[in-house]
Structures are given as C-alpha cells and as structure tokens.
C-alpha positions in Angstrom: 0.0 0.0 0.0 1.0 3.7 -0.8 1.6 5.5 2.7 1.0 9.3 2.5 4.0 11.3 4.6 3.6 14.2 5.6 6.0 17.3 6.2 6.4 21.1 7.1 5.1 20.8 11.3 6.8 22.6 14.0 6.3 25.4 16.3 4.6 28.8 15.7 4.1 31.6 17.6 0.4 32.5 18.0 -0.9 34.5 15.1 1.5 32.7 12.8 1.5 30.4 9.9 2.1 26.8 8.8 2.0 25.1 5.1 1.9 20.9 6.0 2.2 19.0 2.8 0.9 15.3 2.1 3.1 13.2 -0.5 2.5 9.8 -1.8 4.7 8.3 -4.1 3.7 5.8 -7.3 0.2 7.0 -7.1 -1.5 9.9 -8.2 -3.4 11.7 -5.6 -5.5 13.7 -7.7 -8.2 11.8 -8.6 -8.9 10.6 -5.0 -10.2 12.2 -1.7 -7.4 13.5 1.4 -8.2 14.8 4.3 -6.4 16.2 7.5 -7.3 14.9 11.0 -5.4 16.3 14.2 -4.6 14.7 17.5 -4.3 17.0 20.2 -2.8 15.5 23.7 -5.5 13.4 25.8 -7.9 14.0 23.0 -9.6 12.1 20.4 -8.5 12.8 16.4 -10.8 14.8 15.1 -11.5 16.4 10.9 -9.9 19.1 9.8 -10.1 19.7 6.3 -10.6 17.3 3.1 -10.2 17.9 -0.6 -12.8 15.7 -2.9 -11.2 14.2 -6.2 -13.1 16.8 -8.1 -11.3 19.7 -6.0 -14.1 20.5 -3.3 -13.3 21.4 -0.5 -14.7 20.9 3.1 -13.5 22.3 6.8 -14.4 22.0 10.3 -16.1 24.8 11.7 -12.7 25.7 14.7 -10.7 25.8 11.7 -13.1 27.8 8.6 -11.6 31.1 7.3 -7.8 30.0 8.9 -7.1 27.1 6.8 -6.5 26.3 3.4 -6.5 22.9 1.9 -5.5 22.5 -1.8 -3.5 20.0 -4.5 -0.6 20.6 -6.6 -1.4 17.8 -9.0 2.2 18.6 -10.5 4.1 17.8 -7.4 1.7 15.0 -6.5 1.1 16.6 -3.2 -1.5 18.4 -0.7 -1.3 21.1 1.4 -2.8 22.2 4.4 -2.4 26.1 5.1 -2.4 27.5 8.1 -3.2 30.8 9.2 -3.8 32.8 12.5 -2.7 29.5 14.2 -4.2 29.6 18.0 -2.2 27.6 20.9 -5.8 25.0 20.5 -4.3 24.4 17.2 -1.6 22.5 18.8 -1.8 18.9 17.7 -0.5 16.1 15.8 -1.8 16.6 12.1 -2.5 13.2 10.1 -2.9 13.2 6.0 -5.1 10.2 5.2 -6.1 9.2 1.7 -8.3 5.8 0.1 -7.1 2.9 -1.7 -9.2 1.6 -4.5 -11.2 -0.9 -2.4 -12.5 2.4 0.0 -13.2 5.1 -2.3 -16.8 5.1 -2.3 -17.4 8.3 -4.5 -17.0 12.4 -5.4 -18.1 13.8 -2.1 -16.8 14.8 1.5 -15.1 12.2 3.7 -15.0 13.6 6.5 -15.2 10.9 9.3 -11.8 8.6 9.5 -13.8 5.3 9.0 -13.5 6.6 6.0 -9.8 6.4 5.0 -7.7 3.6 5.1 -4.1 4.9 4.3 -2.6 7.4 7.0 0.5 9.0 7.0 2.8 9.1 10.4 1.9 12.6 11.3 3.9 15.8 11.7 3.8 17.8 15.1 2.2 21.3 15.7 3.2 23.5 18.3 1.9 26.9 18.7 2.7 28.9 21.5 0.8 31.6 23.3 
C-alpha cells in the first residue's frame, strides 16, 4: 500500500502560519479524496479539512476562514495552510487518503472510518 507522509510541522508563535504538505509516491493523488485529522494530547483525532477528487473542499467549523486545503497535482502533493494558528491548534496533524477498495465516490469524507491509508503525522506546536 501507498503510505502518505507528511511534512512542514513545527512550532509557531500565535498568530502565525504553517504550510503541511501530504506526498505519496507511485500513485497519483489527484483523482482521489485526502483529508487532515489532528490529535491533540489526551484527546480524540478529530476532521480538519478534506479535498474531494473533483477539487471540493470541506472544513471543520474551529478551523473555517484559517485554513487552506489545496492539491498541486504537479508535485503530487496536498497542502494544508495554516493561518492565524491559535495555541488550540496545537496537535499532531495526520494526512489520510483511500485505496481503490474504500473510495466510495466524489463527495466529503470527513469521518476517519472513511480512509484507510494514513500518514505518520507531523507535530504542531503553537505557542501563546
């Protein structure tokens, strides 16, 4: 199975910025749903942001106006951009993506039943 990785975490002062990127290698991404999930200490993962095949994009509410997901179908990759980054922000930040046996159609996946391939996750620190 393709593994997606993920890069570009670290710590931020608050009010700063971030740009994580997802990569897989020997598969395209850009016919297929990815999403973000985050993993904040003692608390459960939880949707951030997804990117249908068709480009469509979806966010949860704590994170709507801040962050920017998008493809680069050129470099294979998807980025997650963050602005105006809070210290509740802090979190470890998953890329997840669907092999051919769990893509299920064009349209939001937004719960993480839904993905089967997850990257190791890059941490985000943002400091008050």
């Amino acid at each position: 199975q393709v593994q997606p990785v993920e890069s570009g975490g670290g710590l931020v002062q608050a009010g700063g910025s971030l740009i994580l990127s997802c990569a897989t290698s020997g598969r395209p991404f850009n016919t297929y749903p990815v999403g973000w999930f985050r993993q904040a200490p003692g608390k459960e993962r939880e949707f951030v942001a997804t990117i249908t095949g068709s480009g469509n994009n979806d966010y949860a509410d704590s994170v709507k106006g801040r962050f920017t997901i998008s493809r680069d179908n050129a470099k294979n990759t998807v980025s997650l951009r963050m602005n105006s980054l809070k210290p509740e922000d802090t979190a470890v930040y998953f890329c997840a993506t669907v092999s051919d046996s769990y893509y299920s159609g064009d349209y939001y996946y937004t719960k993480q039943y839904e993905y089967d391939l997850w990257g190791q996750g890059t941490q985000v620190t943002v400091s008050s």
